[in-house]
C-alpha positions as CSV (number, residue, x, y, z in Angstrom):
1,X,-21.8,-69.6,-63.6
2,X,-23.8,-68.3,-61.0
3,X,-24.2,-70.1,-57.7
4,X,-26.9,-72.0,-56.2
5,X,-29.0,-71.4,-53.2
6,X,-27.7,-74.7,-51.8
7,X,-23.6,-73.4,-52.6
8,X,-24.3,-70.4,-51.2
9,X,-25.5,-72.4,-47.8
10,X,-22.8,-74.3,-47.7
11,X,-20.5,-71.1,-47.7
12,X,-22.1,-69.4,-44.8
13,X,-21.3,-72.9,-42.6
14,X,-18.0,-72.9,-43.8
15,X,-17.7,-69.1,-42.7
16,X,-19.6,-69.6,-39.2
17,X,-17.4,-72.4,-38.6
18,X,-14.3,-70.5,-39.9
19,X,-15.7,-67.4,-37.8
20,X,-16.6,-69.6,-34.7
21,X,-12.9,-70.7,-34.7
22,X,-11.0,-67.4,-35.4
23,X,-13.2,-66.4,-32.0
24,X,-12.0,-69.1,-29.9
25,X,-8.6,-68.3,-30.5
26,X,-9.0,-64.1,-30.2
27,X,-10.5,-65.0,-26.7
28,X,-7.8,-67.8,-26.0
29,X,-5.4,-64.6,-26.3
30,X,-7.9,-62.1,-24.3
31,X,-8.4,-64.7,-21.4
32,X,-4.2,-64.8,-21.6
33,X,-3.8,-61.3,-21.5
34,X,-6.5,-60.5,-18.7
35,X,-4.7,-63.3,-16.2
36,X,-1.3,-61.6,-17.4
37,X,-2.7,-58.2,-15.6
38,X,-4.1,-59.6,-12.8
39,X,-1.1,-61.7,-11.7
40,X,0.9,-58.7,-12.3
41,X,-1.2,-55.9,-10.6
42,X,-2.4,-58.7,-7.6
43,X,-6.0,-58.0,-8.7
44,X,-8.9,-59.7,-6.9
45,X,-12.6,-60.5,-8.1
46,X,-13.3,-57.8,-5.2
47,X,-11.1,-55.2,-7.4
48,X,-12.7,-56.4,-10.5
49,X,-16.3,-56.7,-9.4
50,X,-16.9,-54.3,-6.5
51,X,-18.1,-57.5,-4.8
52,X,-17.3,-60.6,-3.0
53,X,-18.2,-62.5,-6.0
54,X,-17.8,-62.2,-9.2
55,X,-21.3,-61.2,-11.4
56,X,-21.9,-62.7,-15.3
57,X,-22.3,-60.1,-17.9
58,X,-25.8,-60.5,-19.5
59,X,-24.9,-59.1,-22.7
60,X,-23.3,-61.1,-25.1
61,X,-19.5,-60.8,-25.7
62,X,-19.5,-60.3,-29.1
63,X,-22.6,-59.8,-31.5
64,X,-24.4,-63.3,-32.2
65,X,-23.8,-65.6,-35.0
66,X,-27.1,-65.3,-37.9
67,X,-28.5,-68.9,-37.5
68,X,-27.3,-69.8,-34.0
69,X,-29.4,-70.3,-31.2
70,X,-29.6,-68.0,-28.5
71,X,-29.3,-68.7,-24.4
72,X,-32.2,-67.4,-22.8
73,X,-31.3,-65.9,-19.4
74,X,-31.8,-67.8,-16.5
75,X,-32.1,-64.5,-14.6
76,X,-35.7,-63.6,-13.0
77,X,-37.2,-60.7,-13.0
78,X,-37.1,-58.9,-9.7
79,X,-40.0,-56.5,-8.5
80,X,-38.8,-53.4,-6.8
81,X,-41.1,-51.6,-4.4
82,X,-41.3,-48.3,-5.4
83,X,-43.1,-45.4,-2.9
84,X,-46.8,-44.4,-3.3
85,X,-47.2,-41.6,-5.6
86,X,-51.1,-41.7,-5.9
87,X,-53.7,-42.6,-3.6
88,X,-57.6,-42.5,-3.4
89,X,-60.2,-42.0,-0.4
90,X,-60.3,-46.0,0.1
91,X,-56.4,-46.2,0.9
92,X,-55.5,-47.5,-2.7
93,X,-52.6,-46.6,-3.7
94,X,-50.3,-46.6,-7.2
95,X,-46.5,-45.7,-7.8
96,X,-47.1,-44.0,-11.2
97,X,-45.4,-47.0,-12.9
98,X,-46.8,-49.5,-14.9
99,X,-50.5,-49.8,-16.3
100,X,-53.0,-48.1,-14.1
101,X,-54.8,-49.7,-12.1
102,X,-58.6,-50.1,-12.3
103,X,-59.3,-47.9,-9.2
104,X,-57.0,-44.8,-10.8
105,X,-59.0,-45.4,-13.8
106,X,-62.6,-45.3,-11.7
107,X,-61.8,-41.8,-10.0
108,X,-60.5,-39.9,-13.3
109,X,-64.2,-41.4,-14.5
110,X,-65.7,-40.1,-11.6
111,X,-64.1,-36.5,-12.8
112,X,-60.9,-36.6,-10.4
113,X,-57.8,-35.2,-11.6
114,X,-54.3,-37.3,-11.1
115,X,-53.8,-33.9,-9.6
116,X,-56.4,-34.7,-7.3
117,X,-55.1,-38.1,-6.3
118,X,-51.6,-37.0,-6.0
119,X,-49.9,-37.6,-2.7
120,X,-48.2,-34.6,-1.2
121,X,-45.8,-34.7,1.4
């Protein structure tokens, strides 16, 4: 007899949860192991990290679960200064990175080249 959509449901939540345990315990064993070493080795977070403190990993440890809801990083987005690369007549100036910007796009309409605007050291 074949099996239901609503059978079949219930057998992927028996597996998640079956899946969810058999996880816990592998990293139970990992966490075990890792202290193991670093008693035995006199490890620090400084030998582990290359910092004073220890960093989280933003990847995922393993590959997530179908159905369960994912963290969203609590991480912001940090904006790196990057040196000039092009710059116009009027001091503007533009990394190369990113979408460009409305004054880049106003000289290669005037009949510039990025050539032209090109800073050269």
């Amino acid at each position: 007899m074949p099996k239901s959509y609503k059978q079949v449901l219930a057998q992927i939540q028996k597996l998640q949860k079956e899946a969810e345990s058999l996880r816990s315990k592998e990293v139970q064993g990992v966490i075990a192991r890792i202290k193991e070493a670093i008693s035995h080795y006199g490890l620090t977070a400084e030998d582990l990290f290359g910092g004073t403190r220890a960093r989280k990993s933003k990847a995922p440890a393993v590959a997530p679960v179908e159905g369960r809801k994912q963290r969203k990083s609590a991480a912001k987005t940090v904006k790196v200064a990057r040196p000039a690369k092009f710059r116009d007549e009027a001091g503007n100036t533009w990394s190369g990175i990113g979408k460009r910007p409305e004054w880049f796009k106003a000289a290669l309409a005037a009949g510039k080249t990025a050539d032209d605007l090109l800073i050269r050291d």
